[in-house]
Every structure is written in structure tokens, then in C-alpha cells.
C-alpha positions, 0 to 999 in steps of 0.5 A, a space after each residue: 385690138 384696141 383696149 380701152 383703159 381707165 385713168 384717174 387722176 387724183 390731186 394731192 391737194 393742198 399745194 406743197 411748199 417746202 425748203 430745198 436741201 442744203 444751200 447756199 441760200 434759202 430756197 423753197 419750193 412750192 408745186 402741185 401734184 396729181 396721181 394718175 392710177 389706172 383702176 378704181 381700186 388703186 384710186 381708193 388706196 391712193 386717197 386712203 394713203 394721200 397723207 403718206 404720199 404727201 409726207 414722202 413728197 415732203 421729205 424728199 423735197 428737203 432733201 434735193 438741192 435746187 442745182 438738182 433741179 434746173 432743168 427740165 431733165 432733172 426735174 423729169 428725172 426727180 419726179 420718176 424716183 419721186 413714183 418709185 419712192 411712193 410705189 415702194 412705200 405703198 407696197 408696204 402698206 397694202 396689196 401689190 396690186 394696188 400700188 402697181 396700178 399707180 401709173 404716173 406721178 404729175 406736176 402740175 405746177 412746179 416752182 423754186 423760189 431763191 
């Protein structure tokens, strides 16, 4: 029984630039985005919200410390608390529904600069 999904990936253009937390010395990072959500509906509210999401991915951004980051595990494990940042605040913002149908928050290019 194999069941047929749809996925749309959403670029949350432009690329983010923004400093780390607080180190030791200046660091920024500079990464790219896609949303991937499983229906239309979530699609339309992702565009809708892109300015939301891109300020949640802003501040959260400032406030990680490059060591937090050094590896592909914490990276991975940011980008989770990064979706379930987003999916909560747009939860607030709209229908369940909608927020639920976002699936996957990608990076698609992903830097730290010292």
C-alpha cells in the first residue's frame, strides 16, 4: 500500500548572514534554507510567514555559540530545535494543521566564518 505524498520545498531566500553568541572572537554565519511541507496549504502559510521564520532563524543564530556547532551532530541537532522553534511559533500564528504540515527544515549550505 503505497501512498503517494506531496513535498514542497520552499527557499527562504535571501541567504542568512548573522554573528554567533558570544565568543571569544567574531564569528558569523552565513547558511541557506529550505522548508519542506507536505501539502499546499502548508506551502501558502510557510510564504505567508517567511518573514517570521526568517527572524526566528535570525535570532537563534545569535544566540548559538560556534562550539555548539562543530560537528555535524550538533549541527543536525540545532537544525531539529531550529523546526520545532518554528513549528511552535506558527502554531500560534495560524491553524495547527498547517504548522503540522511543515516537515523538515534543510540547510543547504551552512558556514561559520572566525
Amino acid at each position: 500500500n503505497n501512498t503517494v505524498r506531496d513535498a514542497f520545498y520552499i527557499d527562504m531566500e535571501p541567504t542568512l548572514l548573522s554573528h554567533c553568541g558570544k565568543s571569544r572572537n567574531i564569528a558569523y554565519i552565513k547558511s541557506d534554507f529550505t522548508v519542506r511541507v507536505n501539502n499546499s496549504e502548508a506551502q501558502a502559510f510557510v510564504n505567508y510567514h517567511k518573514p517570521l521564520i526568517r527572524d526566528l532563524l535570525l535570532t537563534n543564530f545569535s544566540l548559538m555559540l560556534v562550539e555548539a556547532l562543530n560537528s555535524m551532530d550538533k549541527k543536525q541537532r540545532f537544525q531539529q530545535e531550529l523546526l520545532t522553534i518554528i513549528k511552535k511559533a506558527l502554531m500560534n500564528e495560524g491553524e495547527q494543521e498547517q504548522a503540522e504540515g511543515i516537515q523538515d527544515l534543510l540547510f543547504t549550505s551552512f558556514a561559520i566564518y572566525e
